[in-house]
Backbone as XML, in Angstrom:
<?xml version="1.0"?>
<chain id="A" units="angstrom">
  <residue number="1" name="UNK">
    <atom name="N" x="11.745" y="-10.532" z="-12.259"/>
    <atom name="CA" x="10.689" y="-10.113" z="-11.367"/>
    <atom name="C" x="10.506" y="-11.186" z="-10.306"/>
  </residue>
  <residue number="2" name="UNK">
    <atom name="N" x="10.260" y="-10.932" z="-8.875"/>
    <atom name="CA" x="10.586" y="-11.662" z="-8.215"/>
    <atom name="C" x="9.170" y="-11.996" z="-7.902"/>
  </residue>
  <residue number="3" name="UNK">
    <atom name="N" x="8.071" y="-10.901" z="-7.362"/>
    <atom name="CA" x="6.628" y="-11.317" z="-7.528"/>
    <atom name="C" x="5.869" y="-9.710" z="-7.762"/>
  </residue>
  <residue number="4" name="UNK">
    <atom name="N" x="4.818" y="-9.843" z="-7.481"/>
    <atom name="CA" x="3.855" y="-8.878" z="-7.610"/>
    <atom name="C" x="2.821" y="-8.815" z="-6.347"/>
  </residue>
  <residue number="5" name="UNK">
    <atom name="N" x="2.764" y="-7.227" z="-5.502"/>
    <atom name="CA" x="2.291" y="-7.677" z="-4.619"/>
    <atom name="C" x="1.078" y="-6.719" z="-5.362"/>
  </residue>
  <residue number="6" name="UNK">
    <atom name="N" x="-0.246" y="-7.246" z="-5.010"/>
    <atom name="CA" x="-1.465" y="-6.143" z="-5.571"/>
    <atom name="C" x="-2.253" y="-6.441" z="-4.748"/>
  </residue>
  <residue number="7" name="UNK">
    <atom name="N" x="-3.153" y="-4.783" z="-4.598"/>
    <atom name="CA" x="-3.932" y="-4.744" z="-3.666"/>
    <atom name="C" x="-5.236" y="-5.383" z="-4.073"/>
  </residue>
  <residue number="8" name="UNK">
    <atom name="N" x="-6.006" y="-6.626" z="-3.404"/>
    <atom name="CA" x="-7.160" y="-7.226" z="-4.159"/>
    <atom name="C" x="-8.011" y="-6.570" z="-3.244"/>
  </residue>
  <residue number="9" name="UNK">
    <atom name="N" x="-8.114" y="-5.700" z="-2.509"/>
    <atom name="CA" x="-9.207" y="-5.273" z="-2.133"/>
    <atom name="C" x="-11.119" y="-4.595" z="-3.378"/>
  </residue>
  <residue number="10" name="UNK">
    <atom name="N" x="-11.941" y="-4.846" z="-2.894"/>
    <atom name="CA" x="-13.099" y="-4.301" z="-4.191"/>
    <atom name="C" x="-12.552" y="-5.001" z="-5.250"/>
  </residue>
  <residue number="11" name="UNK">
    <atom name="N" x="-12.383" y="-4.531" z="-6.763"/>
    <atom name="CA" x="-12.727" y="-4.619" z="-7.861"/>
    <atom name="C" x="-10.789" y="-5.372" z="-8.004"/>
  </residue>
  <residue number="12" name="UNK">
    <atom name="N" x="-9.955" y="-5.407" z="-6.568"/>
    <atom name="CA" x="-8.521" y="-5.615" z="-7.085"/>
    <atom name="C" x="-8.755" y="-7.278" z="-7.569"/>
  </residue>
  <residue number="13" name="UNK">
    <atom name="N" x="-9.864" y="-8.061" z="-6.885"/>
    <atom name="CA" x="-9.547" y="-9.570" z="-6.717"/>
    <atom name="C" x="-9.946" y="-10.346" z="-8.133"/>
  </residue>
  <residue number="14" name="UNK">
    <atom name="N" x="-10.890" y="-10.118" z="-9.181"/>
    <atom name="CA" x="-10.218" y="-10.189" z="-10.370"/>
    <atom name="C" x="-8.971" y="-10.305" z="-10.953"/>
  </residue>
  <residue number="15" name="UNK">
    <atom name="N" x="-8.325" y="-9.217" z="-10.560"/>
    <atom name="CA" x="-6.742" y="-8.746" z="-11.160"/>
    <atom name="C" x="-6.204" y="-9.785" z="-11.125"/>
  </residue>
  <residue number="16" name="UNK">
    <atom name="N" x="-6.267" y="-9.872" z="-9.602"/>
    <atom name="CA" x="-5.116" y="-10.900" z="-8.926"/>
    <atom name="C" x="-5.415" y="-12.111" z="-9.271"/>
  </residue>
  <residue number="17" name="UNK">
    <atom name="N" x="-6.275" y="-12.902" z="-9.642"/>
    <atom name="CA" x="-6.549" y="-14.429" z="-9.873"/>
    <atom name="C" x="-6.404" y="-14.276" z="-11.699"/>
  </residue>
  <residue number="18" name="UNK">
    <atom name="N" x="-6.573" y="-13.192" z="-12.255"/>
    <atom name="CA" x="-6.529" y="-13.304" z="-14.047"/>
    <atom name="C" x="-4.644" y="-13.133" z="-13.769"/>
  </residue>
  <residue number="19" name="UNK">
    <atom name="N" x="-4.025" y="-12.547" z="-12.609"/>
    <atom name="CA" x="-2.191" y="-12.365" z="-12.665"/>
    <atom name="C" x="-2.023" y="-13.647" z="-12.767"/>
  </residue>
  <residue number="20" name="UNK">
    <atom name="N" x="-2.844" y="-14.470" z="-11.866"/>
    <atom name="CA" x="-2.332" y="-15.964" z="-11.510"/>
    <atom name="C" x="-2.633" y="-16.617" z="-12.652"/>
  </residue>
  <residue number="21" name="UNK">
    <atom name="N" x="-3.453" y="-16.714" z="-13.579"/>
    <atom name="CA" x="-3.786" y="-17.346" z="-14.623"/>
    <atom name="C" x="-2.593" y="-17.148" z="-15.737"/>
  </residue>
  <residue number="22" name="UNK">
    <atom name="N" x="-2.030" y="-16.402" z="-15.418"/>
    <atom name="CA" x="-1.115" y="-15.694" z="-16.477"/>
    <atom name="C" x="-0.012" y="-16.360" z="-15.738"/>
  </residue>
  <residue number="23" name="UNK">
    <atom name="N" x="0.167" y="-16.840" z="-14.703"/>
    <atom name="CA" x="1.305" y="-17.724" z="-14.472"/>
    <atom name="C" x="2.287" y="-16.908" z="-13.643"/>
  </residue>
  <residue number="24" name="UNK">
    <atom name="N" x="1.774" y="-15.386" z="-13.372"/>
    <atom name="CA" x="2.713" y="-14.470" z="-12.607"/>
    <atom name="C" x="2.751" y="-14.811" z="-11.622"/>
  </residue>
  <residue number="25" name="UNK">
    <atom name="N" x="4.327" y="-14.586" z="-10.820"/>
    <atom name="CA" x="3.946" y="-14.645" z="-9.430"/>
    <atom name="C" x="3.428" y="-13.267" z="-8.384"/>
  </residue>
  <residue number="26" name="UNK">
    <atom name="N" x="2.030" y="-13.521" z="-8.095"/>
    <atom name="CA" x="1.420" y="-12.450" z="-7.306"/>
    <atom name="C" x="1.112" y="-12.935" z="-6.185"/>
  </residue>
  <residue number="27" name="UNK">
    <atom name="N" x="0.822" y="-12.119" z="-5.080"/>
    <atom name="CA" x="0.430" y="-11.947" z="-3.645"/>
    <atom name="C" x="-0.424" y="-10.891" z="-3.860"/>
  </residue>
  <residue number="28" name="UNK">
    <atom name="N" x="-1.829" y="-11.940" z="-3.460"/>
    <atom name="CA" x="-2.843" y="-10.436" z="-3.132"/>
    <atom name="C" x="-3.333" y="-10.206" z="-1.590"/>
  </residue>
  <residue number="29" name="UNK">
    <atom name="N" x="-3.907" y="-9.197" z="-1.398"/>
    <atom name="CA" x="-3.095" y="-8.143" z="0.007"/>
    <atom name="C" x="-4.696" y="-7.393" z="-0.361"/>
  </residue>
  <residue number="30" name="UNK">
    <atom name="N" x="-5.486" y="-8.094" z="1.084"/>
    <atom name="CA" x="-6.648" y="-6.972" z="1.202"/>
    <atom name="C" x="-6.411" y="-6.013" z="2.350"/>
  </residue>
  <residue number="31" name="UNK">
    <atom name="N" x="-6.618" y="-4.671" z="1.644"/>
    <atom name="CA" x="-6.503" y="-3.341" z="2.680"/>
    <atom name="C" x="-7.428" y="-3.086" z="3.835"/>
  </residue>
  <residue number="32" name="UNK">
    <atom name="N" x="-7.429" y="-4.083" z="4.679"/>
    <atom name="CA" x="-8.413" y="-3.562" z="5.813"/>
    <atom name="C" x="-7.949" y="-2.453" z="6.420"/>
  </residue>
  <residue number="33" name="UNK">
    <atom name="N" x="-8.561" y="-1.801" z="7.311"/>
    <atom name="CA" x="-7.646" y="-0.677" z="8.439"/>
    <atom name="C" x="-6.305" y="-1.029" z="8.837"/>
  </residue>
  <residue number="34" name="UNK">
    <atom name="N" x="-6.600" y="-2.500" z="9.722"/>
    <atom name="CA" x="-5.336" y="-2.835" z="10.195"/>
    <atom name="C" x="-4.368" y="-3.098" z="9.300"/>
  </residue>
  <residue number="35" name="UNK">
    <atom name="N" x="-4.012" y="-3.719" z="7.973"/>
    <atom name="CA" x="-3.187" y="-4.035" z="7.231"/>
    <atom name="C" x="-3.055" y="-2.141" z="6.627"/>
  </residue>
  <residue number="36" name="UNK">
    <atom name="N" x="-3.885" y="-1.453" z="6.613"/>
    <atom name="CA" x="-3.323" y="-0.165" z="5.975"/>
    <atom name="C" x="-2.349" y="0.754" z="6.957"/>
  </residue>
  <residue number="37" name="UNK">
    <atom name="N" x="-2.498" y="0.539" z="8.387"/>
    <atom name="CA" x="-2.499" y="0.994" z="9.032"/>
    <atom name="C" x="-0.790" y="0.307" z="9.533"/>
  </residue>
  <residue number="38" name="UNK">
    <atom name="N" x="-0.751" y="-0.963" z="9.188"/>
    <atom name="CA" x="0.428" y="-1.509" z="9.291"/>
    <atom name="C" x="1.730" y="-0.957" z="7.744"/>
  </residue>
  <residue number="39" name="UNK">
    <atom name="N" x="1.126" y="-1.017" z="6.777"/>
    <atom name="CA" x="1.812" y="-0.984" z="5.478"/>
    <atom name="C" x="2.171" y="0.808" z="6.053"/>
  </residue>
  <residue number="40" name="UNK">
    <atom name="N" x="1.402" y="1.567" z="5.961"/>
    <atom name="CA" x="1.620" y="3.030" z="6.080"/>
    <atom name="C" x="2.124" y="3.562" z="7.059"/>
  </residue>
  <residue number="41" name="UNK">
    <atom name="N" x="2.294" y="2.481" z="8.829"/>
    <atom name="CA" x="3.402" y="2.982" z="8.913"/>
    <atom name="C" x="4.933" y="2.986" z="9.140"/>
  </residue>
  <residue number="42" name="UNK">
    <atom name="N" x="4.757" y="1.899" z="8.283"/>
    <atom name="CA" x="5.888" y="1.041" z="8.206"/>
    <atom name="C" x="6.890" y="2.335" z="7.025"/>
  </residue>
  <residue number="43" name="UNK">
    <atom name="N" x="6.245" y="2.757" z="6.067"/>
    <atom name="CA" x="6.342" y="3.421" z="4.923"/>
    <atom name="C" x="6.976" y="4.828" z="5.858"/>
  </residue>
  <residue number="44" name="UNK">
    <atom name="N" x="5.955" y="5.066" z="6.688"/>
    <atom name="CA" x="6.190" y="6.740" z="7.640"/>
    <atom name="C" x="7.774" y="6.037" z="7.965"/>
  </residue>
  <residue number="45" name="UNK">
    <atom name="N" x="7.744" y="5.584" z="8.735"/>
    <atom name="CA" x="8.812" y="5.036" z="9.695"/>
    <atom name="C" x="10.243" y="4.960" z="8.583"/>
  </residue>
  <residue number="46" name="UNK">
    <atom name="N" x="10.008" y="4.420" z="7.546"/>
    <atom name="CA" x="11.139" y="4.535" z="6.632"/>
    <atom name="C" x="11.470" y="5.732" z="6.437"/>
  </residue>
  <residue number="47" name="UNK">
    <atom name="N" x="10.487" y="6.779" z="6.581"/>
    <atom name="CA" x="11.159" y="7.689" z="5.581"/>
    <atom name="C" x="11.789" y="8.926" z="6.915"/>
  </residue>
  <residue number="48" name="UNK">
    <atom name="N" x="11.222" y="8.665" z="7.950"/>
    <atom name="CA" x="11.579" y="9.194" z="9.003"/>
    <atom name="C" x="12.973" y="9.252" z="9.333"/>
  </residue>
  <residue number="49" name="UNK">
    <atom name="N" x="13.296" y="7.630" z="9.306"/>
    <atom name="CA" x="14.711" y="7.047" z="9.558"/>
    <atom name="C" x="15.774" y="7.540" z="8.236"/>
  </residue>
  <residue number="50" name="UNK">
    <atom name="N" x="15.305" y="8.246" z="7.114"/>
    <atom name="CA" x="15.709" y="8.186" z="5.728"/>
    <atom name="C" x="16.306" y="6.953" z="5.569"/>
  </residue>
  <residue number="51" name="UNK">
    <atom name="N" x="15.434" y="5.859" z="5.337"/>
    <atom name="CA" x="15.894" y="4.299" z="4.778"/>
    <atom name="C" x="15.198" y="4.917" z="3.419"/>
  </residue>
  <residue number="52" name="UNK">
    <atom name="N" x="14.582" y="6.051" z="3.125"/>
    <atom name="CA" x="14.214" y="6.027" z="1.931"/>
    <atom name="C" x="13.959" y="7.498" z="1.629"/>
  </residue>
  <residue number="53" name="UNK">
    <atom name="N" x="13.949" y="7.734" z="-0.179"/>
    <atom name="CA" x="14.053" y="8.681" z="-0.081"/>
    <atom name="C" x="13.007" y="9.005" z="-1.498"/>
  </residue>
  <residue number="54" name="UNK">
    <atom name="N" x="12.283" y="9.553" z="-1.351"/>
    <atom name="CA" x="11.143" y="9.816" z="-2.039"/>
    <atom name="C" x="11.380" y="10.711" z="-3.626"/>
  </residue>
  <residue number="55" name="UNK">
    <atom name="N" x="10.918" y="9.487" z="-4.429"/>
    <atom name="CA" x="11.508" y="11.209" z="-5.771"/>
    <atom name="C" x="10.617" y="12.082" z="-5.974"/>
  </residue>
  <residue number="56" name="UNK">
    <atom name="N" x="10.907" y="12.762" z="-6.881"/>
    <atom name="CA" x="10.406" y="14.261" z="-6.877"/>
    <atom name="C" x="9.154" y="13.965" z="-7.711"/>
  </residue>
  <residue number="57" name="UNK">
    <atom name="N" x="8.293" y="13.229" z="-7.624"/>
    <atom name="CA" x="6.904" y="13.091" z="-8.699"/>
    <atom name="C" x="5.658" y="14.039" z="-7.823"/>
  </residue>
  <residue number="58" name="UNK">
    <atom name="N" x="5.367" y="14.763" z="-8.615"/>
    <atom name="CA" x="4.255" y="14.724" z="-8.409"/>
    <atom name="C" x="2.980" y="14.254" z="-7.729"/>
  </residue>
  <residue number="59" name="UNK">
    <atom name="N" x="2.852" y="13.490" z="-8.688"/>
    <atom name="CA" x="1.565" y="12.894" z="-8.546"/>
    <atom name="C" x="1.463" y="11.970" z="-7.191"/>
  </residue>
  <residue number="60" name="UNK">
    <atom name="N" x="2.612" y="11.198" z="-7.250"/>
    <atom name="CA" x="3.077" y="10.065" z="-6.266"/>
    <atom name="C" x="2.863" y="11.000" z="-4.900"/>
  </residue>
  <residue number="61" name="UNK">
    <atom name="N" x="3.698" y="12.330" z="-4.335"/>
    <atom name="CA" x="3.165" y="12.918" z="-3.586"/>
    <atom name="C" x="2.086" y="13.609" z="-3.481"/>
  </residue>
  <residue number="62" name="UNK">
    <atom name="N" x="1.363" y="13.642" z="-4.390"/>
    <atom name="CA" x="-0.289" y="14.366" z="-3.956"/>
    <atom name="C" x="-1.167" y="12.987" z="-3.470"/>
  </residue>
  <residue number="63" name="UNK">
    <atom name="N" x="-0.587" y="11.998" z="-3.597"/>
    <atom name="CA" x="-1.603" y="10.412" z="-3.362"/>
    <atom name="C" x="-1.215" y="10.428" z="-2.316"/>
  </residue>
  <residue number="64" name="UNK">
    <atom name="N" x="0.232" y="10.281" z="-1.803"/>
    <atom name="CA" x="0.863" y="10.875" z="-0.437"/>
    <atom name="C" x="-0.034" y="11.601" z="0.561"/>
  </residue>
  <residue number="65" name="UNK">
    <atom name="N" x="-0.037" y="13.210" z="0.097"/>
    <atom name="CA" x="-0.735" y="13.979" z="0.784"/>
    <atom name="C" x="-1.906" y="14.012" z="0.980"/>
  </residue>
  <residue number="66" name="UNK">
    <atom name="N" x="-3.053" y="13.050" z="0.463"/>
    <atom name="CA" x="-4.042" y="13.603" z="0.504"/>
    <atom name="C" x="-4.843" y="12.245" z="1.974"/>
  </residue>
  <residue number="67" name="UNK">
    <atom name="N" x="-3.618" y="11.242" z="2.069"/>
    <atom name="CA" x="-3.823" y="10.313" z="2.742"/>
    <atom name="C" x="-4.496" y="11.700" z="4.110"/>
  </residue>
  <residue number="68" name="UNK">
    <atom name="N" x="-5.916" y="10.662" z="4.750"/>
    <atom name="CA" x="-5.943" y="11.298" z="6.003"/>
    <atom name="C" x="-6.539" y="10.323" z="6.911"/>
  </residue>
  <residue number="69" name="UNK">
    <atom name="N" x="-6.175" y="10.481" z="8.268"/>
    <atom name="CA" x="-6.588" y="9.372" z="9.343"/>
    <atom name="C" x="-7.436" y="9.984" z="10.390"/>
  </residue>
  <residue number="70" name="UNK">
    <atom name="N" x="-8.026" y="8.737" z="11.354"/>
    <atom name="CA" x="-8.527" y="9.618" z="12.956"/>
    <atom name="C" x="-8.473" y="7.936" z="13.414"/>
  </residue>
  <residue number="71" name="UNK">
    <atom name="N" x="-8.496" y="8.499" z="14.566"/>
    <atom name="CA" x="-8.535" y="7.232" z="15.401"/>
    <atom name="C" x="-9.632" y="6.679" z="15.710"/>
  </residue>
  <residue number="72" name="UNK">
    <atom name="N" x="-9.905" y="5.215" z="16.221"/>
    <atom name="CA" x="-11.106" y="4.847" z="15.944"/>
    <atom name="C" x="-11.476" y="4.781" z="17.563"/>
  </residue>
  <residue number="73" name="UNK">
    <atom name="N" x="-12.460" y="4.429" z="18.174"/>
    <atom name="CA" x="-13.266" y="4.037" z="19.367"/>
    <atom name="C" x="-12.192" y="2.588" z="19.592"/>
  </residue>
  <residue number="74" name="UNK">
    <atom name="N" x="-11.441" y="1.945" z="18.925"/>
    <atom name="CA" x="-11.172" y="0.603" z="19.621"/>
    <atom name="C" x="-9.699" y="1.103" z="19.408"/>
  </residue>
  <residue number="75" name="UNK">
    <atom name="N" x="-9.009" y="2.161" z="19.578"/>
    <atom name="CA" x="-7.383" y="2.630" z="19.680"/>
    <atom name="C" x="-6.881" y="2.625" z="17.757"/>
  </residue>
  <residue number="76" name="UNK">
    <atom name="N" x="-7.350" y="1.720" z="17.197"/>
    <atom name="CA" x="-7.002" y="1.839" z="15.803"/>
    <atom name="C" x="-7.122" y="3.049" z="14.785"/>
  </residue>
  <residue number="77" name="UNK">
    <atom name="N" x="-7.206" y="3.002" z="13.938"/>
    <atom name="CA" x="-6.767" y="4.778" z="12.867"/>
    <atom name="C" x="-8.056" y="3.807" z="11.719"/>
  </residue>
  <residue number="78" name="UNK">
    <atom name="N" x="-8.824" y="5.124" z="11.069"/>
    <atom name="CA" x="-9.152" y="4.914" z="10.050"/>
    <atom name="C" x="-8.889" y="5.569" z="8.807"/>
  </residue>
  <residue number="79" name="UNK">
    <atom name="N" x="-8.354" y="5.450" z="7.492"/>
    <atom name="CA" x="-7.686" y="6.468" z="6.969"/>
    <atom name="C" x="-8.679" y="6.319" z="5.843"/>
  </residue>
  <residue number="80" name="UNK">
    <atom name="N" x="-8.370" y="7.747" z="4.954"/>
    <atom name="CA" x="-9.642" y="7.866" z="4.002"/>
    <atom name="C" x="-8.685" y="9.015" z="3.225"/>
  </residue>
  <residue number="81" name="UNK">
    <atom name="N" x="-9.127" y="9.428" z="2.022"/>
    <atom name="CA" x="-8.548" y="10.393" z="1.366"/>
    <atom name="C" x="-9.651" y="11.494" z="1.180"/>
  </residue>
  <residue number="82" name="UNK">
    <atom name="N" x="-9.420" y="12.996" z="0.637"/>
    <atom name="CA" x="-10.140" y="13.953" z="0.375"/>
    <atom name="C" x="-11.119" y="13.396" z="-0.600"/>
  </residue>
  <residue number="83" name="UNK">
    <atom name="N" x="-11.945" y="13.824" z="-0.435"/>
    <atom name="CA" x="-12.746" y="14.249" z="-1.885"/>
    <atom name="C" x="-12.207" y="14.546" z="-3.430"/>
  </residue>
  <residue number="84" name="UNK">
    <atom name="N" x="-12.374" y="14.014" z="-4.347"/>
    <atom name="CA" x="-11.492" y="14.279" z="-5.624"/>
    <atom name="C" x="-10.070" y="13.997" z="-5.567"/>
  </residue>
  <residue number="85" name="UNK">
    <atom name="N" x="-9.534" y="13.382" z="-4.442"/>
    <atom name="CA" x="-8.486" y="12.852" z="-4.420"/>
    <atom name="C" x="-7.893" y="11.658" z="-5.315"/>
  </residue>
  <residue number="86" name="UNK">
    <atom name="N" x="-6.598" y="10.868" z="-4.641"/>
    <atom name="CA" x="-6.175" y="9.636" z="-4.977"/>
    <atom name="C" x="-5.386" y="9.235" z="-4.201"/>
  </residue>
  <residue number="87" name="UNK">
    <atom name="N" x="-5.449" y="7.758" z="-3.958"/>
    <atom name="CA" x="-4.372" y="7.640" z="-3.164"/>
    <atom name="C" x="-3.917" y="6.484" z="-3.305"/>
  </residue>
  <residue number="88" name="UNK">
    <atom name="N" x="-4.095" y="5.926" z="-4.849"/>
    <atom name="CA" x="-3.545" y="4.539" z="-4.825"/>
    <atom name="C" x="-1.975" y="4.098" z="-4.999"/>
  </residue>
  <residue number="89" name="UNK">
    <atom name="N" x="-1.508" y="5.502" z="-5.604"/>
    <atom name="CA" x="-0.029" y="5.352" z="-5.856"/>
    <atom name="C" x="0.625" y="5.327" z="-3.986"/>
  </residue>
  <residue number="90" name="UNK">
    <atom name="N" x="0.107" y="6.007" z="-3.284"/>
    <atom name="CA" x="0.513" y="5.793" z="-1.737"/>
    <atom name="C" x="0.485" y="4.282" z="-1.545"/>
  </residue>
  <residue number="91" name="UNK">
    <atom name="N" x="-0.766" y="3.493" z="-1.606"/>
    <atom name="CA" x="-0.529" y="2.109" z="-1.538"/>
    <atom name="C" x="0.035" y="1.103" z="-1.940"/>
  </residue>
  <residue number="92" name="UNK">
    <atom name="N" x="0.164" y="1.609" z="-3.298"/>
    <atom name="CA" x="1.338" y="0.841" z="-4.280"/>
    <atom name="C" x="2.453" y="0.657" z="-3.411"/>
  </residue>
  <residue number="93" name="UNK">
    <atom name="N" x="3.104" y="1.977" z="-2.745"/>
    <atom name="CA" x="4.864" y="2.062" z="-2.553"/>
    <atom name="C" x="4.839" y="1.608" z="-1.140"/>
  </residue>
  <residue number="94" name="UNK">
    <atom name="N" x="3.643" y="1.791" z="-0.210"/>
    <atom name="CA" x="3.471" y="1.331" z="0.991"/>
    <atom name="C" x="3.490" y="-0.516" z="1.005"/>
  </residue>
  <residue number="95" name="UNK">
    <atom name="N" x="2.993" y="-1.137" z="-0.267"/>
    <atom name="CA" x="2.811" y="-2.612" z="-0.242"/>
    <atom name="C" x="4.274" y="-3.110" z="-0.175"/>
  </residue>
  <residue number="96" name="UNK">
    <atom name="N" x="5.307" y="-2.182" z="-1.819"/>
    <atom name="CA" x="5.878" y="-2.759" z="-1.820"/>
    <atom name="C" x="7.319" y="-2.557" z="-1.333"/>
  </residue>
  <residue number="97" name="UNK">
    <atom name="N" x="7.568" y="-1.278" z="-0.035"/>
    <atom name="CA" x="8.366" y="-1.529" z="1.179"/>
    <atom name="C" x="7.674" y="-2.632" z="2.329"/>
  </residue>
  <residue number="98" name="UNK">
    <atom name="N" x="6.223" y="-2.815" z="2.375"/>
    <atom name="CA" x="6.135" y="-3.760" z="3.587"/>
    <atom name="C" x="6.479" y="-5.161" z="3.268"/>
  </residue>
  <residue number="99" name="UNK">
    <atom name="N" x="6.564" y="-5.398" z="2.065"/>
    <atom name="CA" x="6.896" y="-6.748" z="1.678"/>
    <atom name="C" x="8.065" y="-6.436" z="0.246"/>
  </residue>
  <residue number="100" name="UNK">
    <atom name="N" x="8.769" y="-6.602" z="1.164"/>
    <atom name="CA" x="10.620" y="-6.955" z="0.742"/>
    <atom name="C" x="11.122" y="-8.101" z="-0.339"/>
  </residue>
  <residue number="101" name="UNK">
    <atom name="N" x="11.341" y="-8.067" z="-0.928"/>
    <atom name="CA" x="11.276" y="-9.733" z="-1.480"/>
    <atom name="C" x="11.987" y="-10.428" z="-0.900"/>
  </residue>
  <residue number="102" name="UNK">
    <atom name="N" x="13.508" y="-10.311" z="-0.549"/>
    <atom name="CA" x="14.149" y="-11.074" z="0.508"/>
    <atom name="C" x="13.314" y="-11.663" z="1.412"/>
  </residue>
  <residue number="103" name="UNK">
    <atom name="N" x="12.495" y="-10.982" z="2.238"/>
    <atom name="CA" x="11.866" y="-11.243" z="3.481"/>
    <atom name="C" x="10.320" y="-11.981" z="3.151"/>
  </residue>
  <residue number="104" name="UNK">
    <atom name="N" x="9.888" y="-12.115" z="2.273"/>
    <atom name="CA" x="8.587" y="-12.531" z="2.361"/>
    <atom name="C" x="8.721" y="-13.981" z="1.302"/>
  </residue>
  <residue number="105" name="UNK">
    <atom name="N" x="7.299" y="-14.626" z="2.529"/>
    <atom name="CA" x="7.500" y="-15.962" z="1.852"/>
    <atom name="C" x="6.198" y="-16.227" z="1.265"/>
  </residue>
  <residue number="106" name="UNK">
    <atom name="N" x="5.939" y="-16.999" z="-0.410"/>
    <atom name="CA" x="5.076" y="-17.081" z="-0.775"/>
    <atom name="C" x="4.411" y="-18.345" z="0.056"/>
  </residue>
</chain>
């Protein structure tokens, strides 16, 4: 395992300092707009180009689909999911195409 990237946003930043206690190597990664907005569409852009190719789960695509955005008053996107939704498995796969292990430095 090369590291662990987790989202410490809310209730994530616990996680991430009890990972570190445990001696793992983690990177924690708070989801503001702009960092979501960078990770997701970095993720679009892959799959556009087919650098990637999505498996057939379920679930993984309903966290997918339920992602929704608008643009804000200062040109930026704010994204939010439905009601009764989920969308953490979207962020999971969005973290860990934006940070490559080759490419990222602890």
């Amino acid at each position: 395992m090369d590291r662990l990237v987790v989202d410490e946003t809310g209730i994530g930043g616990p996680i991430v300092e009890h990972l570190k206690e445990l001696g793992l190597p983690v990177v924690g990664v708070k989801l503001t707009e702009r960092v979501k907005e960078e990770v997701l569409g970095r993720l679009k852009l892959m799959l556009e180009k087919g650098e990637m190719i999505l498996p057939n789960d379920p679930q993984l695509l309903n966290h997918l689909n339920c992602i929704q955005y608008e643009r804000t008053w200062m040109g930026g996107f704010r994204f939010s999911h439905r009601a009764g939704t989920h969308d953490d498995l979207a962020y999971a796969l969005a973290l860990a195409v934006y940070y490559p292990s080759e490419s990222f430095l602890i």
